[in-house]
C-alpha positions in Angstrom: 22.0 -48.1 -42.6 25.4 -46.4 -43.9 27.2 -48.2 -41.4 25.7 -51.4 -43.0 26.2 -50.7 -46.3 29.8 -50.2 -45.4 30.1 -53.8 -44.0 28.5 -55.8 -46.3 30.5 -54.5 -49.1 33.6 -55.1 -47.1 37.5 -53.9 -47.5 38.6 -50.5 -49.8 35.2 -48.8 -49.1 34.4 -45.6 -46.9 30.9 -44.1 -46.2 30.3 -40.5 -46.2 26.5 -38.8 -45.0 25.4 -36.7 -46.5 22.4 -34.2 -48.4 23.3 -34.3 -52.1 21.4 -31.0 -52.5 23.3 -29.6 -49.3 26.5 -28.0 -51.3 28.9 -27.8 -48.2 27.8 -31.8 -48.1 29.3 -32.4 -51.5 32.5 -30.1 -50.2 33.3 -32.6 -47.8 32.8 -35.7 -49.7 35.2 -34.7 -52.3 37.7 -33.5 -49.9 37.5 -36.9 -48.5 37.7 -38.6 -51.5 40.8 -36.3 -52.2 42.4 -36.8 -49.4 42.3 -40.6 -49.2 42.2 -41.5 -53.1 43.1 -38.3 -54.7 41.2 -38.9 -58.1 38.1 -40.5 -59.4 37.8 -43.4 -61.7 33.9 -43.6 -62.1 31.1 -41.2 -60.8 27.5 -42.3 -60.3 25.4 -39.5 -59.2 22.6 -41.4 -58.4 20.4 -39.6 -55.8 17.2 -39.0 -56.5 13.7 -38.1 -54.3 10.2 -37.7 -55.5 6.5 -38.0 -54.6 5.3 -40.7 -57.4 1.0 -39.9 -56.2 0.6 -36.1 -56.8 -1.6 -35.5 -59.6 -1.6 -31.5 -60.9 -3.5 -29.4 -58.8 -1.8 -31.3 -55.5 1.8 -30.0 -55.8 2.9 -27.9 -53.6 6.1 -25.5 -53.8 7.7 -27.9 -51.0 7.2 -30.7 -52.9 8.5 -29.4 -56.2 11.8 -28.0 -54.4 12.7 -31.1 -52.4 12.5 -33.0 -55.3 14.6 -30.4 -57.9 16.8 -30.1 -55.0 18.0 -33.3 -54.5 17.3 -34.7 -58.0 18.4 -31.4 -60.3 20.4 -29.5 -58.5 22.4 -32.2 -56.6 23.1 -34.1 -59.4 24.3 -31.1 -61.2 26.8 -29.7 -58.6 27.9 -33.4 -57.8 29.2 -33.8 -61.4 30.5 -30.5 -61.3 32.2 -30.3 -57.8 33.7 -34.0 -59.0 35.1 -32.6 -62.1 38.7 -31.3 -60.5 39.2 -35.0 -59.2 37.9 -36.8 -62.6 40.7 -38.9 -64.0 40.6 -38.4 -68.2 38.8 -41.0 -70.0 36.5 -41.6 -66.8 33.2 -42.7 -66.6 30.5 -40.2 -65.4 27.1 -42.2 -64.6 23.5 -40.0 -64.0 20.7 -42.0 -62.6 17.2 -40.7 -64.3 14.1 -43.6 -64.6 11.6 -44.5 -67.3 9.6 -41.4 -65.5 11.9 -39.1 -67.7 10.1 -40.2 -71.2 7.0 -41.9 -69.9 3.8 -40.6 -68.7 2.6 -41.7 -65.6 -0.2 -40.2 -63.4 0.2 -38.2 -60.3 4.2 -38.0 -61.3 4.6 -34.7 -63.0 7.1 -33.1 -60.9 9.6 -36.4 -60.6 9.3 -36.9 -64.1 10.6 -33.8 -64.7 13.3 -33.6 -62.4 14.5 -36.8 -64.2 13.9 -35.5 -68.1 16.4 -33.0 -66.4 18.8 -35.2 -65.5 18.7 -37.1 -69.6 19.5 -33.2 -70.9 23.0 -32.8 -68.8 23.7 -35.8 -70.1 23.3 -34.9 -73.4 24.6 -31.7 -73.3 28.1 -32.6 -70.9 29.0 -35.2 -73.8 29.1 -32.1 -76.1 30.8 -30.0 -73.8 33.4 -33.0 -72.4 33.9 -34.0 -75.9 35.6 -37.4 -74.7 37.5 -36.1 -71.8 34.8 -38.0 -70.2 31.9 -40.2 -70.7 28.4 -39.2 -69.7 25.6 -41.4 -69.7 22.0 -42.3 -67.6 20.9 -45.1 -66.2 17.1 -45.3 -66.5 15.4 -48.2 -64.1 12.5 -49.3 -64.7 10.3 -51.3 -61.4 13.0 -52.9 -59.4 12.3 -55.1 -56.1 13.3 -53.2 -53.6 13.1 -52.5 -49.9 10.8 -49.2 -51.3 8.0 -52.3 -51.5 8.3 -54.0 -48.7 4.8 -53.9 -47.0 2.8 -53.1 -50.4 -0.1 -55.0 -51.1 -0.2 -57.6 -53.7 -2.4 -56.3 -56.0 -0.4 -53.3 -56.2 2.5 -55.1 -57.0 0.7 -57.0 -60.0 -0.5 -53.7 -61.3 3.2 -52.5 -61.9 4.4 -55.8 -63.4 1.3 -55.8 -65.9 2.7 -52.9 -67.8 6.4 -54.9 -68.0 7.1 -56.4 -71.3 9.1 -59.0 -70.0 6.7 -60.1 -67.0 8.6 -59.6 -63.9 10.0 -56.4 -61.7 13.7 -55.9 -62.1 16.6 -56.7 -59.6 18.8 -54.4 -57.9 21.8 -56.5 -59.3 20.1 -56.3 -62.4 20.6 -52.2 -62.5 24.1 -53.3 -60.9 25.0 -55.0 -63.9 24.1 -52.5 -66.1 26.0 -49.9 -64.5 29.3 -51.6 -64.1 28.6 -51.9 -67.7 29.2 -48.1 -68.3 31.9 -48.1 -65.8 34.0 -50.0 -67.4 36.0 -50.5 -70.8 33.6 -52.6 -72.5 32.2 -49.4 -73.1 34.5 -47.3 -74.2 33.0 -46.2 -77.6 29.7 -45.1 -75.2 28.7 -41.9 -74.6 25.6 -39.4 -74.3 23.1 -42.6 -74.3 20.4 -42.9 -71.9 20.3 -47.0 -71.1 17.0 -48.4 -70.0 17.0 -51.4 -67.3 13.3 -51.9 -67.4 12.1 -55.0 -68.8 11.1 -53.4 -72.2 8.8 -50.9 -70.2 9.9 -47.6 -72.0 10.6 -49.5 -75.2 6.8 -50.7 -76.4 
């Protein structure tokens, strides 16, 4: 699938595998990144695992440490293992969802993990104080590969609680995020940015 990836977005790209929540993972991406481009422009920690049918009294201690593993922690020591190789002024991008501020059944440990992710946000703009800009990317349902096989009816029960009538697309969130990587938002930091067809908003 890397090796795909890879391909179809063509020349100046390199894939690295790897376990954001495994820290000597994150070692060797950045000493790959350092060694072949020596600084970073833009940062999108964007990983992110969770079980979205686990009502309270289900959860396991498993569960709850995959998903803070890989959702908390990882995104944490990404940003912080990236910070040596940040150029100033650059754009730091977290990846949360609408599960951060809404309340949705069977979802209390992924919601958490990405309410989590909102606070560094909020708090790394204090701390960066415009060395670099921090801000979160929250999708809402996007049509992905994660519903392929899903029955219809599920489908329709998701796009019944979206505003604007549809599920998102991936270059939809794509969009957005080049968005805060880039210059037109310069004056943007510490916001939490909602791709999700008004789904957080009403």
């Amino acid at each position: 699938m890397l090796d795909k990836a890879v391909k179809e977005i063509g020349k100046n790209v390199a894939g690295v595998q790897g376990d954001a929540g495994n820290l000597s993972d994150l070692d060797r991406l950045f000493e790959i990144v350092k060694k072949e481009k020596g600084r970073i422009d833009v940062l999108f920690a964007s990983a992110g695992v969770g079980e979205l049918n686990n009502p309270l009294g289900s959860i396991t201690e498993k569960g709850f440490d995959d998903t803070f593993n890989v959702s908390v922690r990882g995104t944490l020591f990404t940003v912080q293992k990236a910070l040596p190789l940040m150029k100033d002024g650059g754009s730091i991008i977290l990846n949360s969802s609408i599960a951060g501020v809404k309340g949705f059944p069977g979802t209390t440990v992924y919601s958490a993990s990405k309410a989590a992710v909102r606070s560094f946000a909020r708090t790394w703009t204090a701390e960066f104080k415009g060395k670099f800009r921090v801000n979160v990317l929250s999708p809402g349902t996007i049509d992905t590969a994660i519903f392929d096989g899903t029955p219809q009816e599920l489908k329709d029960s998701f796009v019944s609680i979206i505003p604007i009538g549809r599920m998102g697309q991936p270059r939809e969130i794509a969009s957005a995020a080049l968005f805060l990587a880039s210059d037109d938002s310069s004056f943007v930091t510490g916001i939490e940015l909602f791709v999700d067809g008004g789904t957080a908003q009403v």
